[in-house]
C-alpha positions as a Markdown table, in Angstrom:
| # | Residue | x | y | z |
|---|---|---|---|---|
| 1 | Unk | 87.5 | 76.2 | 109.7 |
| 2 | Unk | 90.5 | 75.0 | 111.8 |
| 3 | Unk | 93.0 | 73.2 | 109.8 |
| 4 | Unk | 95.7 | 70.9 | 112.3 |
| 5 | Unk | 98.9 | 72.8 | 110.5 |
| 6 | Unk | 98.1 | 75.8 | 112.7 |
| 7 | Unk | 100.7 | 76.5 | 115.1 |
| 8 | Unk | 100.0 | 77.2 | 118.7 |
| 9 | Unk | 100.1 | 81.0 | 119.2 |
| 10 | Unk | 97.8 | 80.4 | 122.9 |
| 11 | Unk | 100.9 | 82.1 | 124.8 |
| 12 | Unk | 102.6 | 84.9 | 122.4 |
| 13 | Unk | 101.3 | 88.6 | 122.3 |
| 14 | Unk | 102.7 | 89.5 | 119.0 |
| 15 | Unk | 102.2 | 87.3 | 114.9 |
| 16 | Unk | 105.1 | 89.3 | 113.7 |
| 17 | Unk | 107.9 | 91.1 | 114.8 |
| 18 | Unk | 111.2 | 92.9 | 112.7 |
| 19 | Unk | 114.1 | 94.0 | 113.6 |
| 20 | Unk | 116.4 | 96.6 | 111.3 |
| 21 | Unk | 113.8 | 95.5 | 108.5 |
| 22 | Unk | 115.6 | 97.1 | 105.4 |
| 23 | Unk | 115.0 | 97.0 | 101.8 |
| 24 | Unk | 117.3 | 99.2 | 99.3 |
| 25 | Unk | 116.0 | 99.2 | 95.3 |
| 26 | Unk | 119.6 | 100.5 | 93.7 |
| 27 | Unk | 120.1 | 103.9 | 95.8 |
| 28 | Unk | 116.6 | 104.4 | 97.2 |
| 29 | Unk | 116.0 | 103.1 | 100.7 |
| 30 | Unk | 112.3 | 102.2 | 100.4 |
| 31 | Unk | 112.4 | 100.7 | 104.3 |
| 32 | Unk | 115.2 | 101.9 | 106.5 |
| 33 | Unk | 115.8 | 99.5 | 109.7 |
| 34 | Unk | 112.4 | 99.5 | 110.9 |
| 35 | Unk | 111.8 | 97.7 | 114.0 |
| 36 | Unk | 108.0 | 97.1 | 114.6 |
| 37 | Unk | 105.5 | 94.4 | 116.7 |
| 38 | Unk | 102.4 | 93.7 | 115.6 |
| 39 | Unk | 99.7 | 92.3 | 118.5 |
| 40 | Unk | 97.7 | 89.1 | 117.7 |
| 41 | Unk | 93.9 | 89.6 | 117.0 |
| 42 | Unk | 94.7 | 93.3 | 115.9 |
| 43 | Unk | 93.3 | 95.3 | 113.5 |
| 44 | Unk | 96.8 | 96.8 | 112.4 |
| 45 | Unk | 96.9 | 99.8 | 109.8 |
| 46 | Unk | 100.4 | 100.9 | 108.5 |
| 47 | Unk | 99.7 | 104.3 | 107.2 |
| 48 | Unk | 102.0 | 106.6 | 104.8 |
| 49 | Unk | 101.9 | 109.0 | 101.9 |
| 50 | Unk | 102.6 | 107.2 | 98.5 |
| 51 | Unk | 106.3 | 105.9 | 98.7 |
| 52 | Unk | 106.7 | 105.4 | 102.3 |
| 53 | Unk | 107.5 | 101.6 | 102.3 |
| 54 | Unk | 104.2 | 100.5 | 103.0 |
| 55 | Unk | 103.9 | 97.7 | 100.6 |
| 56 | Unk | 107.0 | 97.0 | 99.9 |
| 57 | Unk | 107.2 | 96.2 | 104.0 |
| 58 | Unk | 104.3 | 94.0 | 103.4 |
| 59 | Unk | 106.1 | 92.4 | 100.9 |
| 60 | Unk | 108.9 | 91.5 | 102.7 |
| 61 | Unk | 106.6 | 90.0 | 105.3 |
| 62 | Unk | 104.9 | 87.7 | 102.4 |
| 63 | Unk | 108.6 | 86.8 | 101.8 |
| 64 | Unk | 108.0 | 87.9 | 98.1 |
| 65 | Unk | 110.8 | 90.8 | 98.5 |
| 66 | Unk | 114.0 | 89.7 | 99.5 |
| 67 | Unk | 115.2 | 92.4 | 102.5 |
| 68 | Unk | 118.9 | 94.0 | 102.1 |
| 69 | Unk | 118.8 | 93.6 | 105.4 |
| 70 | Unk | 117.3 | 93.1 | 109.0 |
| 71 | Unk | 115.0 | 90.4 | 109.8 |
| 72 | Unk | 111.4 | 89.2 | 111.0 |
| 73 | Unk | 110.1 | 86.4 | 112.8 |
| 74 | Unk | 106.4 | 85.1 | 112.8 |
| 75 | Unk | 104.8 | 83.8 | 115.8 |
| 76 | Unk | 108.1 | 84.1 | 117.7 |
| 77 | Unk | 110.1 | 82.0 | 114.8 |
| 78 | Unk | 111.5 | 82.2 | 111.4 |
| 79 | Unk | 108.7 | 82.1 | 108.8 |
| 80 | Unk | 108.8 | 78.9 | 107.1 |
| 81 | Unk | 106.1 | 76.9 | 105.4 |
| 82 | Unk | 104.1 | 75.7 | 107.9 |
| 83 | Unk | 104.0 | 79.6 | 109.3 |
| 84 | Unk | 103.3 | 81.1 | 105.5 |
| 85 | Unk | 100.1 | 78.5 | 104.9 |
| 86 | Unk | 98.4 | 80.5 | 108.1 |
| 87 | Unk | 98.8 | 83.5 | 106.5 |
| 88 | Unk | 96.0 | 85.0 | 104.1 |
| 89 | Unk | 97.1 | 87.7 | 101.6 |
| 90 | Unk | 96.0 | 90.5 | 99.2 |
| 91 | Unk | 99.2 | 92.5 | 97.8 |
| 92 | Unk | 97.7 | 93.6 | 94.5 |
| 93 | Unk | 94.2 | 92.7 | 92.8 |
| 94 | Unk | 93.9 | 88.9 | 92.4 |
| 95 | Unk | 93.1 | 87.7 | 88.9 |
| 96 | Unk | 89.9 | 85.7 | 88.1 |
| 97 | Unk | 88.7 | 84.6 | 85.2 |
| 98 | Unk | 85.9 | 86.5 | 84.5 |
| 99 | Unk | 83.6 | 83.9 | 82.8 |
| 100 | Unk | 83.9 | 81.5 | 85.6 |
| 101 | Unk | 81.4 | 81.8 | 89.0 |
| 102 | Unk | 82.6 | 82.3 | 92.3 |
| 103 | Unk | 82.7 | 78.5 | 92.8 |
| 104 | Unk | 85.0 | 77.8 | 90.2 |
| 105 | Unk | 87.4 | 80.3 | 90.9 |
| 106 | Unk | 88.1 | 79.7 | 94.3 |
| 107 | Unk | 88.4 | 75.7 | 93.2 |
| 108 | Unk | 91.3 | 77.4 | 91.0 |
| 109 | Unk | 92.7 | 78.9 | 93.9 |
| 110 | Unk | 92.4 | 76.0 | 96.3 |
| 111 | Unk | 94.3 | 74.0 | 93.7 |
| 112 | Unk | 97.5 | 76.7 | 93.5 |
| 113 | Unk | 97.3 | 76.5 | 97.2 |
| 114 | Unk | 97.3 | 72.6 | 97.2 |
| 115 | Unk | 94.4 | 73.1 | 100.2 |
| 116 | Unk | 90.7 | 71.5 | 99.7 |
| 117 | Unk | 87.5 | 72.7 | 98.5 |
| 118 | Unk | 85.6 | 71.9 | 101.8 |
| 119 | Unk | 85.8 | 75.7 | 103.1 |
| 120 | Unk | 84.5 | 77.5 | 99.9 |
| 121 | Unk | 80.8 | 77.6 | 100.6 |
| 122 | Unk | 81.9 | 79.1 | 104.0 |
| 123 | Unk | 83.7 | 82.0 | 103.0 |
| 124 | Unk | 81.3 | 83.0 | 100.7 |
| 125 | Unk | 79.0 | 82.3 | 103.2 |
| 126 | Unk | 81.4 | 85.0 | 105.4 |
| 127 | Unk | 81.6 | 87.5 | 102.6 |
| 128 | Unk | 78.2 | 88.0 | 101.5 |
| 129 | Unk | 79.0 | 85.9 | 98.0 |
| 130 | Unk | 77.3 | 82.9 | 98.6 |
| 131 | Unk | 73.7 | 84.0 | 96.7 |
| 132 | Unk | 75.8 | 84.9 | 94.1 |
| 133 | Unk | 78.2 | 81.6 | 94.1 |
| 134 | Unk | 77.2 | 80.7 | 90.8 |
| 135 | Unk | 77.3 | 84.0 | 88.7 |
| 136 | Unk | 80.3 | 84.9 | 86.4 |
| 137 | Unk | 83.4 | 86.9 | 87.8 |
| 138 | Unk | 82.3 | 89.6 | 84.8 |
| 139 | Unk | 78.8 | 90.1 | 86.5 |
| 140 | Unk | 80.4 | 91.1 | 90.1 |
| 141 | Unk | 80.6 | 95.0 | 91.0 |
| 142 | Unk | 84.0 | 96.0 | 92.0 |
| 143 | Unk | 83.2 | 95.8 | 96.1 |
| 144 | Unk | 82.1 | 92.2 | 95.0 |
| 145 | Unk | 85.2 | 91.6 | 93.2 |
| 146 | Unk | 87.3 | 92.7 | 96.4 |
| 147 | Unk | 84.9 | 90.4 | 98.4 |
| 148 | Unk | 86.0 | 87.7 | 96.6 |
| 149 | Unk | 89.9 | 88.4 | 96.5 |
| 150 | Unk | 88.9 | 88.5 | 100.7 |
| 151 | Unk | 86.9 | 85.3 | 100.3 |
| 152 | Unk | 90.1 | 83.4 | 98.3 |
| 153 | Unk | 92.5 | 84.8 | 101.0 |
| 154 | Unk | 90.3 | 83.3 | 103.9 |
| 155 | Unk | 90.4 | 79.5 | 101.8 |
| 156 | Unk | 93.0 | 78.6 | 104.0 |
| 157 | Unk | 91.6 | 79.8 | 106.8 |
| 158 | Unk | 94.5 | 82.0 | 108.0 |
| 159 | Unk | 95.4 | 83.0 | 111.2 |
| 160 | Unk | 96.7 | 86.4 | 109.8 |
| 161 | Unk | 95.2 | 88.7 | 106.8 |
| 162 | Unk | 97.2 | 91.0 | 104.9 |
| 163 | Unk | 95.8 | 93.3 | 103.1 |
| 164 | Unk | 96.9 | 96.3 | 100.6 |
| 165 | Unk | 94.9 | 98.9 | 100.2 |
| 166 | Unk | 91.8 | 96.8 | 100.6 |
| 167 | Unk | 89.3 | 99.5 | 99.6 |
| 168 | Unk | 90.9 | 101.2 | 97.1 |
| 169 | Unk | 88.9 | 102.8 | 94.0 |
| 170 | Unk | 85.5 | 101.7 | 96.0 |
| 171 | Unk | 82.6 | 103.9 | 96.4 |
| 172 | Unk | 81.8 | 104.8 | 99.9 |
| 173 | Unk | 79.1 | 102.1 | 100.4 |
| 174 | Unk | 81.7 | 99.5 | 98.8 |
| 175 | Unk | 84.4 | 100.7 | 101.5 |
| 176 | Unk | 81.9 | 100.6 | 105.0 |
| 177 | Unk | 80.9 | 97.0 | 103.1 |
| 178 | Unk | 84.8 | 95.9 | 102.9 |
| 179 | Unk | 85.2 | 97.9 | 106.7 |
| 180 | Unk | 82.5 | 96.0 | 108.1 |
| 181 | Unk | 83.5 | 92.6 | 106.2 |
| 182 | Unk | 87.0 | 93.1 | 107.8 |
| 183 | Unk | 85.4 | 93.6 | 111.3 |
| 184 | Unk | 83.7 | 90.5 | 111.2 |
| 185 | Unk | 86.8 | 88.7 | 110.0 |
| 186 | Unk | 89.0 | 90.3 | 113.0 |
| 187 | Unk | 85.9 | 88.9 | 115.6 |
| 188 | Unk | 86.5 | 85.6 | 114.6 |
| 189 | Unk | 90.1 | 85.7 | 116.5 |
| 190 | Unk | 91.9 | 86.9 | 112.9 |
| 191 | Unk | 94.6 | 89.3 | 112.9 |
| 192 | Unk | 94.4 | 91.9 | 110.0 |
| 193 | Unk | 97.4 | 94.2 | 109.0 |
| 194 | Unk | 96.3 | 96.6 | 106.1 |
| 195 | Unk | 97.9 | 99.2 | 104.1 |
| 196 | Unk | 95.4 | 102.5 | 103.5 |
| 197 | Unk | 95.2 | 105.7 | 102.8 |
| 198 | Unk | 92.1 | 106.5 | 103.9 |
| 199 | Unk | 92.6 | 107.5 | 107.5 |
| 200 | Unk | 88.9 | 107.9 | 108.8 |
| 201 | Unk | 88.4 | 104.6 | 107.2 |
| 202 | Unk | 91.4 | 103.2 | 109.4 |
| 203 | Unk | 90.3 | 105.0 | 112.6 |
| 204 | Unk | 87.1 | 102.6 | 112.1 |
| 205 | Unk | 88.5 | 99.7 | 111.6 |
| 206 | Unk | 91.8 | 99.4 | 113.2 |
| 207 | Unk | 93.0 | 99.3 | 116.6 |
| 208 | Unk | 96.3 | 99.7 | 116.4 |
| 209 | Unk | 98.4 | 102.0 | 113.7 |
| 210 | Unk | 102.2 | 102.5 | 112.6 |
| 211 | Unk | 102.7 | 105.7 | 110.2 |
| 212 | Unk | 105.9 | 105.0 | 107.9 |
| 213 | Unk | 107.4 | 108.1 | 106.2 |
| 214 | Unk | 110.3 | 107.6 | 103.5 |
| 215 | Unk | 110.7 | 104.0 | 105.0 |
| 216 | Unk | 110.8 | 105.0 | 108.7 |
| 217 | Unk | 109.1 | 104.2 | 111.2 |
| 218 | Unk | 107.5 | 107.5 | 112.8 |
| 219 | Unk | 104.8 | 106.4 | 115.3 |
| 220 | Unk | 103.4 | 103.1 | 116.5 |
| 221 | Unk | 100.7 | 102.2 | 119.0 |
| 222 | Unk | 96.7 | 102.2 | 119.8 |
| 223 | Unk | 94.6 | 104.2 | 117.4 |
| 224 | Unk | 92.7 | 105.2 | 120.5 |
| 225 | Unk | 96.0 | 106.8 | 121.9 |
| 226 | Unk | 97.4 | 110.2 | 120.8 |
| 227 | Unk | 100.6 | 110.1 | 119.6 |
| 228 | Unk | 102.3 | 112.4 | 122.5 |
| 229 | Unk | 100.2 | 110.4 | 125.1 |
| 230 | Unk | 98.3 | 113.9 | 125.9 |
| 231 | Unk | 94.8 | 114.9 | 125.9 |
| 232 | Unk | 93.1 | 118.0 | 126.2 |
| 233 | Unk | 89.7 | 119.8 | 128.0 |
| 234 | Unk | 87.8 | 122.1 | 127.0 |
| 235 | Unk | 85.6 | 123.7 | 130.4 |
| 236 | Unk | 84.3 | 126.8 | 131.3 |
| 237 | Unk | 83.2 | 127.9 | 134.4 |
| 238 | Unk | 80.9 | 130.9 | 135.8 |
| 239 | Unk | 84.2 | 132.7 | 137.2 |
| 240 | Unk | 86.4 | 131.8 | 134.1 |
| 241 | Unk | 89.6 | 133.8 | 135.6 |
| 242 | Unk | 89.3 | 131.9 | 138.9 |
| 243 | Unk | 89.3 | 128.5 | 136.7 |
| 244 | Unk | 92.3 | 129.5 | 134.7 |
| 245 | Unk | 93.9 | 130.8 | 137.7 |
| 246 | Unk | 93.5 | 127.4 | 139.4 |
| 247 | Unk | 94.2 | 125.4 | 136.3 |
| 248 | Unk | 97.5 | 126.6 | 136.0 |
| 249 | Unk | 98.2 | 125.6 | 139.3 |
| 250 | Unk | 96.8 | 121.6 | 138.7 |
| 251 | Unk | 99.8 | 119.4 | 138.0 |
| 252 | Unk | 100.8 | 117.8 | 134.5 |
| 253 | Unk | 99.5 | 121.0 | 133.2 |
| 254 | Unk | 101.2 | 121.7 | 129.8 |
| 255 | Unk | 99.0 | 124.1 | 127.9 |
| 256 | Unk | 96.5 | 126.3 | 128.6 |
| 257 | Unk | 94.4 | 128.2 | 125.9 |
| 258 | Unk | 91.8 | 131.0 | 126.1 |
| 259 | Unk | 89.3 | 130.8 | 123.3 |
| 260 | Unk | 86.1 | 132.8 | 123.6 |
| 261 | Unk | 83.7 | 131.6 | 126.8 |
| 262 | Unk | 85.7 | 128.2 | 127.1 |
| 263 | Unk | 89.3 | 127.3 | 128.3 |
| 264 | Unk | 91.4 | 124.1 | 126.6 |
| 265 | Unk | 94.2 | 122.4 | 129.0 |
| 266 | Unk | 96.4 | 120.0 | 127.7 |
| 267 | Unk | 97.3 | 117.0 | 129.5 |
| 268 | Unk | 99.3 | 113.9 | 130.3 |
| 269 | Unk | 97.3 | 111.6 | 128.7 |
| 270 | Unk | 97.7 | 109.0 | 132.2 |
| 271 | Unk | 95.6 | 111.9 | 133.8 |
| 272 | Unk | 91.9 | 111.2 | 134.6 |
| 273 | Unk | 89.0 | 113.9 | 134.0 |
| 274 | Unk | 88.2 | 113.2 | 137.4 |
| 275 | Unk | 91.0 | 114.4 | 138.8 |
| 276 | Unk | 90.8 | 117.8 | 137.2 |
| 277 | Unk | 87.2 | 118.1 | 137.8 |
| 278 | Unk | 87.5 | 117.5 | 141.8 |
| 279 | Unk | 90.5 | 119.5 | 141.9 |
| 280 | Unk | 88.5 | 122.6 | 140.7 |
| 281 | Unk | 85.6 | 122.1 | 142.1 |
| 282 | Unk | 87.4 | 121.7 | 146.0 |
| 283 | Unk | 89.0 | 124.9 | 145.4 |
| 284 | Unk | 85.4 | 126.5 | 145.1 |
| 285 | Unk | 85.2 | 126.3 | 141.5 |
| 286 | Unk | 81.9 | 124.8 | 140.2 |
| 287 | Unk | 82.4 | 123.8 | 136.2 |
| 288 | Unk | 79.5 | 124.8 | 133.7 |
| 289 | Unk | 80.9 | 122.9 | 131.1 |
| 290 | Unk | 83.7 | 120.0 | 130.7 |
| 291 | Unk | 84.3 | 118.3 | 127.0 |
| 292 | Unk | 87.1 | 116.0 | 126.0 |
| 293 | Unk | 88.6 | 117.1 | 122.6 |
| 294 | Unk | 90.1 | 113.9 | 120.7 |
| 295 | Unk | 92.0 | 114.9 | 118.2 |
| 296 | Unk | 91.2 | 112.5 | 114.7 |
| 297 | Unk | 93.6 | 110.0 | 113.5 |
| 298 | Unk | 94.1 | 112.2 | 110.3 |
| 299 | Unk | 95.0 | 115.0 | 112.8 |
| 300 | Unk | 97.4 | 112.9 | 114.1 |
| 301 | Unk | 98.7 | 111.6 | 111.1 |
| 302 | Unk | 99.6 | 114.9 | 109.6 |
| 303 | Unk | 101.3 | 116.2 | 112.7 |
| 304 | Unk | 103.2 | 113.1 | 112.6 |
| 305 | Unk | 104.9 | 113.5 | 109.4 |
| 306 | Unk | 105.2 | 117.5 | 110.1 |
| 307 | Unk | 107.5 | 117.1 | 113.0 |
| 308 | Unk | 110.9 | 117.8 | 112.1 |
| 309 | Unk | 113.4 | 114.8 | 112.1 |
């Protein structure tokens, strides 16, 4: 799958970048100026209580929602429709009719998308549909259903998949089917930007994350990055008062916390274990126990909206 109309991205780091994105319904603001990059072949999440500007942000990327103001560019360029035919999309749940197979629905869809039937076998070949090719819409469970609004994106064979709320009102084996689906879809070079609520389900899956909070932009970067680039330690020692004495002496210390038989520091987050671990143990110190604590991305999250403006 590797239709000619795809533009050459070899050289560009980001699909989509937007600057002062804004988008006003009447009074409300539902994005306000949000300036954000999104790396190729990333699994990017956009994360935000209900009303945050999630999809309506989306939206405006699809170029179905006209912004107020602001602007974005994919692949370093306005979008036009060369740029929009490499992009796959699921903004709300597609409608199939129910009494036609898997086959026939996707032909449907290859038709409003003027593209060819030659790729349908493969994506239901890539999500797990194509045993079931023939059966009726009506027969298919609801992870099945969202399988094959993922296998009708990936007809054109996209460059980019958007995706709202892709596992929403799943069980939990239908959402670690749609999580692992969209893995395999981001190792074949794809880059995925999703809308979710589900946090632990977007710590899985994503690798980079953007929390939006009445239309701003609070946080951006890796999901395997804390937000206030720190990290913290949790060691004890057989002389505890001798470790905490020399801990507060190591540099980039911020915090230091006594909690039963252990001791957490907080650190820069640039700071190696190493470091701290040889910088103890040459001042005589010998460690008994050493644990990085990573904070989840739901802890993150929350403390993220909490902080005041």
């Amino acid at each position: 799958m590797q239709p000619e109309n795809h533009p050459n991205t070899n050289n560009l780091n980001n699909v989509v970048t937007t600057n002062g994105l804004t988008k006003y319904y009447g009074v409300i603001k539902a994005v306000d100026k949000l300036t954000l990059s999104i790396p190729e072949k990333s699994v990017f999440g956009i994360l935000g209580p209900n009303g945050s500007g999630k999809t309506t942000t989306l939206g405006m990327l699809l170029d179905v929602i006209n912004p107020t103001s602001g602007s974005y560019s994919w692949f370093g360029k306005k979008p036009d429709k060369e740029t929009r035919q490499t992009i796959g999309s699921i903004l709300e749940t597609p409608a199939f009719y129910p009494y036609l197979s898997a086959v026939d629905n996707l032909k449907i869809v290859a038709e409003i998308k003027a593209i060819g039937y030659e790729n349908i076998h493969e994506v239901l070949q890539i999500t797990g549909l194509y045993d079931r090719r023939n059966s009726a819409f009506s027969t298919f469970s609801l992870g099945m259903k969202q399988r094959l609004a993922l296998a009708s994106a990936l007809l054109c064979d996209p460059l980019v998949m958007i995706l709202d709320e892709p596992t929403n009102g799943l069980d939990p084996r239908g959402i670690a089917e749609i999580r692992e689906l969209i893995r395999d879809i981001a190792a074949r070079g794809k880059t995925i930007i999703l809308a979710s609520h589900l946090l632990d389900e977007v710590q899985k899956v994503c690798t980079h994350f953007a929390v939006l909070n009445k239309g701003q932009l609070l946080h951006s970067g890796p999901v395997n990055e804390t937000k206030l680039d720190e990290q913290r330690l949790e060691m004890a020692a057989e002389n505890m008062t001798n470790l905490k004495t020399v801990l507060e002496s190591f540099p980039g210390t911020k915090k230091i916390e006594t909690t039963g038989d252990t001791i957490t520091i907080t650190l820069p987050g640039a700071i190696q274990i190493g470091e701290v671990s040889r910088f103890v143990f040459e001042r005589g110190i010998f460690i008994t126990h050493l644990v990085s604590l990573k904070k989840s991305l739901e802890t993150q999250f929350l403390e993220i909206l909490n902080e005041p403006a």
